[in-house]
C-alpha positions in Angstrom: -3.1 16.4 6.9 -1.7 15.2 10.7 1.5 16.9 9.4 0.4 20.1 8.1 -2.2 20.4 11.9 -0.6 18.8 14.1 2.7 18.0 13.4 2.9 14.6 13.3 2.1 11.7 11.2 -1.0 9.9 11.1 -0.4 7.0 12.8 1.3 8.6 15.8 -1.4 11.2 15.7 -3.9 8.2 16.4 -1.9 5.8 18.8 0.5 8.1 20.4 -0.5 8.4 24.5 -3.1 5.3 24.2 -1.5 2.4 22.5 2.3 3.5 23.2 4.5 5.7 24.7 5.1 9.2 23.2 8.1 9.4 20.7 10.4 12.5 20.1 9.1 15.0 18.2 11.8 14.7 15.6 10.9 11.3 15.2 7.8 13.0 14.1 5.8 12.0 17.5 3.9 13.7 19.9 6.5 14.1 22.2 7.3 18.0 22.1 5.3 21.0 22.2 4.7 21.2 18.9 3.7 18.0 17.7 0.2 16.8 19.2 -1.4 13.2 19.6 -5.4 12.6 19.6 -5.1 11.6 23.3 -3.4 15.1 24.0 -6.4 17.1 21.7 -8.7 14.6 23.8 -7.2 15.3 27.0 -7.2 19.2 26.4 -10.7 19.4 25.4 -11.4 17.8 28.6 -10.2 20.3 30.9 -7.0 18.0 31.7 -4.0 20.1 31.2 -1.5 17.5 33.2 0.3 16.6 30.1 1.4 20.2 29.1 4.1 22.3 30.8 3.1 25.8 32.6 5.5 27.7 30.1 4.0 26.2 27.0 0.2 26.8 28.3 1.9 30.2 28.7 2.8 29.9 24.8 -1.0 29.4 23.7 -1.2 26.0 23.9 -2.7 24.0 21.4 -4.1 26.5 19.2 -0.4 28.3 18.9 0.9 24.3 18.5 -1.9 24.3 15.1 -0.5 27.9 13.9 3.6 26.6 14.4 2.5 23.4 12.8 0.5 25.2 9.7 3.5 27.9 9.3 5.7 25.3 9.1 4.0 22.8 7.5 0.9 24.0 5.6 1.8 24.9 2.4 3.2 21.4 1.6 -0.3 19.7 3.1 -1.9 21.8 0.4 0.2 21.1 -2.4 -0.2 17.8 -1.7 -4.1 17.9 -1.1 -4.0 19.3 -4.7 -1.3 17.4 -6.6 -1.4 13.8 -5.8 -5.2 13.8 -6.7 -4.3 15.3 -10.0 -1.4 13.4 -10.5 -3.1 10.0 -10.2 -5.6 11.5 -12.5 -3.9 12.5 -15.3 -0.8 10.2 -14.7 -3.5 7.0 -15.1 -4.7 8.3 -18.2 -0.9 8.5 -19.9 0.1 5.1 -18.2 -3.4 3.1 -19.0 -2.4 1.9 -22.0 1.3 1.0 -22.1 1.6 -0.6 -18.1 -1.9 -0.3 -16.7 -3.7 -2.7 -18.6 -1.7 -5.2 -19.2 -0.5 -5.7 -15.3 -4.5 -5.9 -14.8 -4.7 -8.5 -17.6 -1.7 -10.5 -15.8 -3.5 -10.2 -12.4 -6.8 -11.0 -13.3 -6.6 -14.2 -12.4 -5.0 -13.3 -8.8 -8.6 -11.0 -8.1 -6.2 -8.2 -8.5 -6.5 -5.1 -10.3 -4.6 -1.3 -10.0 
């Protein structure tokens, strides 16, 4: 869902401007105008606009960065929100028998299970 909002992944989303520096945004960071970290949300909610450019404040800021980013981006997020839920579903019904139960047999006695 970080991709589909704002751009980026999840774990650049979160660490990005706090825990290390800002990557290039087509290394899927937060380090163009498109792509937004939670310390740049954070910052902007704040009233602190030092990290953002004049032209690109100009632009709409971050709510035109969340339209860009859901243009580009949204209608994968929803397929995904939709698919991979139903995929698991359905696809650990057909696989249960044949690979599923088994490997969880084998792996019992690890304290694993799938």
């Amino acid at each position: 869902m970080t991709k589909g909002f704002f751009g980026t992944s999840a774990i650049n989303f979160a660490t990005e401007g706090w825990l290390r520096d800002r990557t290039a945004g087509a290394s899927y960071g937060a380090g163009n105008s498109w792509t937004l970290s939670a310390s740049e949300l954070i910052q902007s909610a704040l009233g602190d606009s030092s990290h953002m450019s004049s032209q690109w404040q100009g632009m709409g800021g971050v709510s035109s960065a969340i339209k860009h980013n859901l243009k580009k981006n949204g209608a994968m997020m929803a397929f995904s929100l939709l698919a991979i839920p139903v995929g698991f579903k359905y696809g650990r019904k057909v696989l249960g028998k044949s690979l599923i139960r088994p490997a969880n047999k084998l792996l019992a006695p690890a304290g694993v299970r799938l």
